[in-house]
C-alpha positions, 0 to 999 in steps of 0.5 A: 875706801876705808877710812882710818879713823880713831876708834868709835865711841861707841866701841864695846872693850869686852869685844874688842879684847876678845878678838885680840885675844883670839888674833893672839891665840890664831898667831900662836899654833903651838898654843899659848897659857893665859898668861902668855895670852895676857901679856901679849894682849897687854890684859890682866890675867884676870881678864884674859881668864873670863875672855878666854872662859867665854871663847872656849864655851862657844867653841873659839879657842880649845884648851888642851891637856897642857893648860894651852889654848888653840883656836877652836873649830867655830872659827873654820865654820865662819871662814867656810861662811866666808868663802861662800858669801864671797864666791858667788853663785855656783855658776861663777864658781863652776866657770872659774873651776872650769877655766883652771881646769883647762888652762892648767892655771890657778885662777883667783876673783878679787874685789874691794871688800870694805875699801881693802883689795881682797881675793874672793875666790880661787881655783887652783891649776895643776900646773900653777905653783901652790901659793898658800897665801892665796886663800879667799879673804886674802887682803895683802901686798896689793901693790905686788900681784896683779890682781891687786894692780888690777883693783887699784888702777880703777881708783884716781891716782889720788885714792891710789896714793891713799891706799899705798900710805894706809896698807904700806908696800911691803917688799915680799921679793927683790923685785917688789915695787916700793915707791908709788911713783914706780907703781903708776909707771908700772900700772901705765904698762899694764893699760897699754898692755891690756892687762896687768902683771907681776914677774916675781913681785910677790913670789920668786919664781911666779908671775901673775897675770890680772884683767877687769871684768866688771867695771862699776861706779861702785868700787865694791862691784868691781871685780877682776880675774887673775892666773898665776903661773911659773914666770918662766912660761909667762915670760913666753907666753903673755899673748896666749895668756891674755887672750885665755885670760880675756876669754874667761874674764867674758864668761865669768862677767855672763855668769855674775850678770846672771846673778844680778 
């Protein structure tokens, strides 16, 4: 897991004030002047001015007519690069395109990335509801989908704990789990039931569902698939979603064993 630490030494300031900058700019889709960016960054207007000169030369923020910035097109090119390292082969994407398709579900792939519980890949279903926040390289509210559930219950009570104190457990709904000691109960549930899920946690109105597909010594290698549906269907069907779920689980193992 990743380890919080104090800063490096060796950090480079001008790097680092340029992605607040651009974490700024990316949190304000109305577009901000540099002084709004200054004051956000805790940067001086002069700094902020050369920062923001630089993002927009090689094409991470867009100045408009209006003397405000946006984020700049680079930024999509790097999170396409991003979705296509994370996805794997194309024989894993078609097989989670596939397994969508014909359950009419969302399905999403996650692993560890950097210690942090993230999805890697999604494919959605038409018959799932639309859950925007659920893009690959999504890293929150583990403790509230079962794909996170799925990840953390490869890790010893005491690498849980960890994670739980360092990332929070963030109520999204009503019903999230908000006490570690109602999340190992909740993960003892999922063991006997043979896979994990959530009814409402994350998303009012949605459930989902999450098994182990690769297991691994190296908790970068573990990966698990999930499907989202609406919970009332869930509710009546977990059997037939475990068996389905199982069932694509084998097939996408197939195709990343073919990767390595």
């Amino acid at each position: 897991m990743r380890d919080p630490l104090a800063e490096p030494s060796d950090l480079i300031r001008s790097v680092s004030r340029a992605l607040r900058v651009l974490e700024s700019v990316g949190r304000a889709p109305r577009g901000l002047t540099v002084k709004q960016i200054a004051r956000r960054c805790e940067l001086t207007v002069a700094t902020t001015y050369h920062l923001v000169r630089t993002l927009a030369y090689e094409g991470y923020v867009i100045r408009r007519e209006d003397g405000t910035y946006i984020v700049g097109l680079e930024v999509a090119d790097r999170y396409r690069e991003l979705v296509a390292a994370f996805r794997g082969s194309p024989a894993v994407g078609e097989t989670l395109r596939r397994v969508a398709l014909e359950t009419g579900w969302s399905h999403y792939l996650g692993r560890f990335v950097g210690g942090q519980v993230a999805i890697t890949a999604v494919a959605e279903g038409h018959r799932s509801p639309y859950l925007e926040d659920l893009v690959p390289g999504f890293d929150e509210g583990a403790h509230a989908t079962a794909l996170g559930k799925a990840l953390l219950a490869t890790l010893t009570a005491e690498q849980r704990h960890r994670y739980l104190r360092e990332y929070g457990m963030r109520p999204f709904t009503s019903t999230t789990l908000s006490t570690p000691e109602a999340f190992e109960a909740d993960l003892a549930a999922g063991e006997r039931r043979g896979m994990q899920l959530e009814l409402g946690q994350f998303r009012q109105g949605v459930a989902c569902a999450a098994v182990l597909i690769s297991p691994d010594k190296d908790m970068e290698r573990r990966t698990v698939l999930a499907c989202a549906l609406p919970a009332s269907e869930m509710m009546t069907s977990a059997r037939v979603v475990r068996t389905k779920l199982l069932t694509a689980a084998r097939a996408i193992a197939d195709s990343l064993a073919t990767d390595n």
